[in-house]
C-alpha positions as CSV (number, residue, x, y, z in Angstrom):
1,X,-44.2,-25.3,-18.9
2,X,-40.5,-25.9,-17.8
3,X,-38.5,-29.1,-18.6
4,X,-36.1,-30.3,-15.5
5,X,-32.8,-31.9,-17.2
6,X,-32.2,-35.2,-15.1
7,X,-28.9,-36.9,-14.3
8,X,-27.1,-38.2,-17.7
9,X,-30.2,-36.7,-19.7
10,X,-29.7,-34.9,-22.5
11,X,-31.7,-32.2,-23.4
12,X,-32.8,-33.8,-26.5
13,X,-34.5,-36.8,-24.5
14,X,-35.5,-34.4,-21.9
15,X,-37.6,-32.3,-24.5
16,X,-39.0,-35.5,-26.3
17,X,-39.8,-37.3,-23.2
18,X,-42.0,-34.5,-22.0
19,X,-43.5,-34.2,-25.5
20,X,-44.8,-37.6,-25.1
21,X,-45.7,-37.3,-21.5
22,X,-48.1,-34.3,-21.9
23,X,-49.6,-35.7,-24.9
24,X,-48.6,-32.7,-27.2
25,X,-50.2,-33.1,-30.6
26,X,-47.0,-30.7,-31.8
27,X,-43.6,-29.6,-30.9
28,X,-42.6,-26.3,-32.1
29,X,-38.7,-26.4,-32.3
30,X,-36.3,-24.0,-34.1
31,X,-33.8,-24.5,-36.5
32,X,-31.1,-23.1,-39.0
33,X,-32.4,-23.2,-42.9
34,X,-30.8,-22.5,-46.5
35,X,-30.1,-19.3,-47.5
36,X,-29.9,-20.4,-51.0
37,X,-25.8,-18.9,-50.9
38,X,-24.7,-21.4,-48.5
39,X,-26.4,-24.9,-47.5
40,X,-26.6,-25.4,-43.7
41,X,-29.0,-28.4,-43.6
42,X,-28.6,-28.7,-39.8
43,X,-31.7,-29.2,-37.7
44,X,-29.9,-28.8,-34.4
45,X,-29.6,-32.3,-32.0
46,X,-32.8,-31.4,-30.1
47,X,-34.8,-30.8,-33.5
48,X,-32.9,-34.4,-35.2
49,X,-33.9,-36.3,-32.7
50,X,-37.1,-35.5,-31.5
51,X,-37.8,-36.2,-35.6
52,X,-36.9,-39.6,-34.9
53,X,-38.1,-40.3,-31.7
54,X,-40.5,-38.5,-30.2
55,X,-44.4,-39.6,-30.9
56,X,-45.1,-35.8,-31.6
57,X,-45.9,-34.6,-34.7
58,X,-43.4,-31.5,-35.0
59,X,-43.2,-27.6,-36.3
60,X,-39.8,-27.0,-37.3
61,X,-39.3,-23.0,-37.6
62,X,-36.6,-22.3,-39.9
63,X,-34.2,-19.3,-39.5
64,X,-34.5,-18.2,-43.1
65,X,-38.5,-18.5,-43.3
66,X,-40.5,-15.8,-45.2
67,X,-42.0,-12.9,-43.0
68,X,-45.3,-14.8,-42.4
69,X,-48.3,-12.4,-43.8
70,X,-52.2,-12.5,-43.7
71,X,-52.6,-14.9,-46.4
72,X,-50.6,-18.3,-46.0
73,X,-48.9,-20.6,-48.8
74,X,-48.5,-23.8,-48.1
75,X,-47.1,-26.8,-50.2
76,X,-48.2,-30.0,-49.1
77,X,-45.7,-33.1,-50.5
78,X,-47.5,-36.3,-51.0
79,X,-46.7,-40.0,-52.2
80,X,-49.8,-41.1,-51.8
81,X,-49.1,-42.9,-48.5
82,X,-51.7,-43.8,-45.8
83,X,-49.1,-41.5,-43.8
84,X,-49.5,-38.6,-46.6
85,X,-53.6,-38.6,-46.7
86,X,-53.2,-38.2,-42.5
87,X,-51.4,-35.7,-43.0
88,X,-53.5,-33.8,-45.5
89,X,-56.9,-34.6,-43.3
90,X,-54.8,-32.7,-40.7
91,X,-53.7,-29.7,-43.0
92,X,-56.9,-28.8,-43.5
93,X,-58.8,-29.6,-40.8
94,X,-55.9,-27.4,-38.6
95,X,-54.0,-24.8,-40.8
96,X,-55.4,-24.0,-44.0
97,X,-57.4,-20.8,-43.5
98,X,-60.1,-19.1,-45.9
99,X,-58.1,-17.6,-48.3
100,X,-54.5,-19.6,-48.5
101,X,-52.9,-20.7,-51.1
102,X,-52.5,-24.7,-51.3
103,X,-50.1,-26.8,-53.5
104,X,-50.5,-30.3,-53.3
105,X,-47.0,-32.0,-55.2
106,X,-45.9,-35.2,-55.8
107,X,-42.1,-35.6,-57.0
108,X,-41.3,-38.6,-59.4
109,X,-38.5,-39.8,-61.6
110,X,-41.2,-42.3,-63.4
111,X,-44.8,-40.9,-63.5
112,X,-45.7,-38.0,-65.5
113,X,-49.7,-38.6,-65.2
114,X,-52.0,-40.1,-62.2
115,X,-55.4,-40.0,-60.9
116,X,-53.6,-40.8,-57.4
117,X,-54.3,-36.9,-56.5
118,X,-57.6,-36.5,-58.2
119,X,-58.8,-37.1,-54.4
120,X,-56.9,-34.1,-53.5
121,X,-58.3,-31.7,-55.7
122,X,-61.7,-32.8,-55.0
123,X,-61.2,-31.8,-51.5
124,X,-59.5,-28.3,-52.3
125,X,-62.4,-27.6,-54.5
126,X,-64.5,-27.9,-51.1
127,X,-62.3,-25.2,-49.4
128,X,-62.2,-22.0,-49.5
129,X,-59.1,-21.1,-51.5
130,X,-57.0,-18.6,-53.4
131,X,-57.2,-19.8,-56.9
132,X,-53.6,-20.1,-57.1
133,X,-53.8,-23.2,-55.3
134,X,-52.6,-25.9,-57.3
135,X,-52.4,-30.0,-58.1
136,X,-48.9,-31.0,-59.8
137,X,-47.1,-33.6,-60.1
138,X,-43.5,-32.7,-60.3
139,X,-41.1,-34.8,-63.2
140,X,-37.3,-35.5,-60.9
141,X,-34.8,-34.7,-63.6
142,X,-31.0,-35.0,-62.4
143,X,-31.6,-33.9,-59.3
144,X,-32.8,-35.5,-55.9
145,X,-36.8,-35.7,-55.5
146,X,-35.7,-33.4,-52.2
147,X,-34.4,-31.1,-54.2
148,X,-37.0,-30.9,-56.6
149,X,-39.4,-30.3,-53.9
150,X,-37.3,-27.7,-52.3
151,X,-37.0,-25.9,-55.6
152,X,-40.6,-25.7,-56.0
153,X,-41.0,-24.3,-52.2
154,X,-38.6,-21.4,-53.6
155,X,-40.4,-20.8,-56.5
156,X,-43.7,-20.4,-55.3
157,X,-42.3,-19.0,-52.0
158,X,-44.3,-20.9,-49.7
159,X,-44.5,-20.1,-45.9
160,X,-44.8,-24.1,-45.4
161,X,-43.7,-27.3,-46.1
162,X,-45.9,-30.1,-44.7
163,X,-45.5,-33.8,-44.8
164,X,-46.5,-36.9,-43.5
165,X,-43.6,-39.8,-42.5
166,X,-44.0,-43.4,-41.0
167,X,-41.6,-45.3,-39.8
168,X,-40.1,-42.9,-36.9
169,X,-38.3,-44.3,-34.3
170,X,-34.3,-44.0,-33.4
171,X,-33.4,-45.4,-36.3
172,X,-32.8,-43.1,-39.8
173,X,-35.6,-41.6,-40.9
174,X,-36.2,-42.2,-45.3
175,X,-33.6,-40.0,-46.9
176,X,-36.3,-38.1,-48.8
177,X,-38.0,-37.1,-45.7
178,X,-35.0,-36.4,-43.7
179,X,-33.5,-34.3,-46.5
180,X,-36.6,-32.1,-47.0
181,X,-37.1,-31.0,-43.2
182,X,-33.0,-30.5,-43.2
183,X,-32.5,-28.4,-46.5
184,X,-36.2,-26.7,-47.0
185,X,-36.0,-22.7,-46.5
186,X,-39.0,-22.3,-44.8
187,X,-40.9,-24.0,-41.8
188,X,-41.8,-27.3,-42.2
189,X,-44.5,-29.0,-40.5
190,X,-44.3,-33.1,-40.4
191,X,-47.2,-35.0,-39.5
192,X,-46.6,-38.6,-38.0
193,X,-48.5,-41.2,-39.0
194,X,-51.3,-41.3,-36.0
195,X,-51.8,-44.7,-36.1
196,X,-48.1,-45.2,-35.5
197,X,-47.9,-42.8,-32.5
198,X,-50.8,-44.2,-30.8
199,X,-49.0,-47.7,-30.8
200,X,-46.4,-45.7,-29.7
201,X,-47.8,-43.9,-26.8
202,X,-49.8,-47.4,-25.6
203,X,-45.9,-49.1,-25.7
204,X,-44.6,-45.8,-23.5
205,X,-47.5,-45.5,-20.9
206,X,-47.3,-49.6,-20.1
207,X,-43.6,-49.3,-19.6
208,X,-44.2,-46.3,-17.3
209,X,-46.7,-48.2,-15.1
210,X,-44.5,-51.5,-15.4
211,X,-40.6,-51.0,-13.4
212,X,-39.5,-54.1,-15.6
213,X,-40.6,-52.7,-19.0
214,X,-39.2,-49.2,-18.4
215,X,-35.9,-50.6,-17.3
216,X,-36.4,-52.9,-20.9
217,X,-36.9,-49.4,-22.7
């Protein structure tokens, strides 16, 4: 499918606007990652703002991912969030595969223990797993609770990052979310919160049938 670049239209609003008009339910877009030697933590304008503002959930393929193989790791980063449990319904229901590995994390600076994720491992136990998967919940020490998270991607060398954010729009993203997808080494995949997007989407297809409301956009 091929994306015309109107007059004065960048080609970060040309990619996002057809995103929303065909409906995608993901955007595959590439970016730079971190080595580990040097941090780059550069998405690229198209990938930055079609995090923002486009109503697609996105695939962002860093340049420093792992050679994908057969079986999959994946570390899924949760706070709990009506946003995070989406995300996980769509995890499963749309990447996990018989035989990956799954770690479910949640970073904090305060809580050591919860039964928040106990509904997380009682839905791994249902799949079909490595047994490597894992529940954890990850203490933040000096360091950022991106930076925790991203350490734990290295160590366990996961293929993918997923996560679920709220809140999109063209303003800033949360700082945690925005750092993860920018500094993580390998491919992240961010779920937006579905009930957001189809708000979203309803506001974008009235202002399309409505001359006044698109000029208002």
């Amino acid at each position: 499918h091929s994306c015309r670049q109107g007059d004065g239209q960048t080609v970060c609003d040309c990619v996002t606007e057809e995103a929303d008009d065909l409906l995608l339910d993901f955007l595959v877009l590439g970016a730079f990652g971190n080595s580990g030697e040097k941090e780059i933590g550069v998405l690229g304008s198209t990938a930055d703002a079609s995090l923002r503002q486009c109503t697609t959930s996105l695939v962002v393929v860093k340049s420093t991912s792992f050679e994908l193989e057969s079986q999959k790791t994946y570390v899924f980063a949760t706070d709990n969030s009506v946003a995070s449990q989406a995300a996980f319904t769509v995890l499963y229901r749309r990447f996990i595969k018989p035989g990956d590995i799954l770690h479910v994390i949640m970073a904090s600076k305060v809580v050591s223990e919860s039964t928040a994720l106990s509904g997380y491992e009682q839905k791994m136990a249902q799949l079909d797993l490595d047994k490597s998967s894992s529940v954890e919940i990850l203490t933040v020490g000096a360091t950022s609770v991106a930076d925790t998270v991203n350490d734990y991607c290295k160590r366990v060398q996961a293929d993918f990052l997923v996560m679920g954010i709220s809140g999109f729009g063209k303003k800033r993203l949360g700082s945690v979310s925005e750092e993860l997808v920018k500094k993580a080494r390998c491919t992240c995949i961010v779920v937006k919160d579905p009930r957001e997007v189809q708000k979203k989407r309803a506001v974008l297809q009235r202002q399309k049938s409505s001359p006044e409301e698109k000029e208002q956009r």
